[in-house]
C-alpha positions, 0 to 999 in steps of 0.5 A, a space after each residue: 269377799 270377807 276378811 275373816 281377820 280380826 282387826 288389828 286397828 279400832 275402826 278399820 274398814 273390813 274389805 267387804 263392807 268398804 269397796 266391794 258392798 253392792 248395797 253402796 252407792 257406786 258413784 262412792 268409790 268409782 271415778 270414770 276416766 277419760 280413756 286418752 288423757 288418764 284424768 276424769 272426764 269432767 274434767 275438759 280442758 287443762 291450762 298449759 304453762 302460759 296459762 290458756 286453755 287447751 282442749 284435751 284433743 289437742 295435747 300432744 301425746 308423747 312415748 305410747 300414748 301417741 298414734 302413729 297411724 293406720 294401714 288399710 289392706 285388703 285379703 282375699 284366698 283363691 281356692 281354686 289356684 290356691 292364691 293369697 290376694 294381698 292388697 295393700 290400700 293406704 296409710 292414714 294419719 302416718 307419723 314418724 320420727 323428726 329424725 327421719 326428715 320432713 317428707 321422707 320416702 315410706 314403703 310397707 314390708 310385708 311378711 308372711 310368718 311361715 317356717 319359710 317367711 315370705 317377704 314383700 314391699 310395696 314401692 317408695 312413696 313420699 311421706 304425708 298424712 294420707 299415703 295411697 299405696 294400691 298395690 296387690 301381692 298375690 303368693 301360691 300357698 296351701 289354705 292349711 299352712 295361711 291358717 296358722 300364721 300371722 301377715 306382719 306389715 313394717 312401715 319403714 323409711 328409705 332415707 337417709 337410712 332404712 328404718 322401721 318407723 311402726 308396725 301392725 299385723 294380723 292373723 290369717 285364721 279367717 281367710 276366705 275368697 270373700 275379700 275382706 278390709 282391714 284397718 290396723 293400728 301401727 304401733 312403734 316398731 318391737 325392739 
């Protein structure tokens, strides 16, 4: 990459020779970041506005930067009866609005995104950090029509009111009858 422009200003850098020279040294112009909390790795501990020091592991995180946990399902296609084996194993690390209560009953909606949606629901359990589920869905569907579509699970509360409190989803492309596990992360449910 060159500017071929004339330099308007004595003493202006030209792009090639400032940030892309290979020839430099690297460490002049990179700073590698802390992927979690955007500020440099040497960086290991903040002090908050009492003045100690927190590990950046323990800030908490807040809007979308924070993790709402991960659902464990488990696939599997019958060929021989054309069956889908959908298993839905567990959530772990689960979060949820304060608005929803302390322990309140979640359950996992399922939706096969076919021109028809299929929808299923596993029962209610009550809210923790680690909720067993360990239930298994089976549909009657052709292979073809599985290939192209999308499962969509919405984690959702039953009280005081239905609310979706995250979603995951995943695609159906590699189905096969080996069962395969799947760990996906929930995401604060699309507006």
């Amino acid at each position: 990459v060159s500017d071929l422009r004339p330099s308007a200003l004595p003493g202006s850098l030209d792009v090639s020779r400032s940030m892309f020279d290979l020839r430099s040294p690297p460490h002049r112009f990179m700073k590698r970041y802390d992927s979690f909390s955007s500020v440099p790795s040497s960086t290991s501990s903040r002090k908050d506005s009492q003045g100690s020091n927190r590990s950046l592991d323990t800030i908490t995180l807040s809007g979308d930067e924070r993790d709402f946990g991960r659902l464990n399902v488990k696939l599997c296609y019958v060929s021989s009866v054309e069956q889908i084996w959908i298993t839905v194993l567990h959530c772990k690390d689960l979060s949820w609005p304060s608005s929803c209560g302390e322990n309140p009953r979640i359950h996992v909606k399922g939706i096969l995104t076919l021109p028809k949606p299929v929808h299923f629901k596993s029962s209610a359990k009550e809210g923790c950090n680690d909720i067993e589920f360990m239930e298994t869905f089976v549909f009657a569907i052709k292979l073809q029509s599985l290939q192209a579509v999308r499962l969509v699970f919405k984690i959702q509360t039953q009280s005081p009111r239905k609310k979706t409190i995250g979603e995951c989803s995943l695609a159906l492309r590699e189905l096969s009858s080996e069962e395969s596990s799947h760990w996906l992360d929930i995401s604060p449910p699309s507006k």
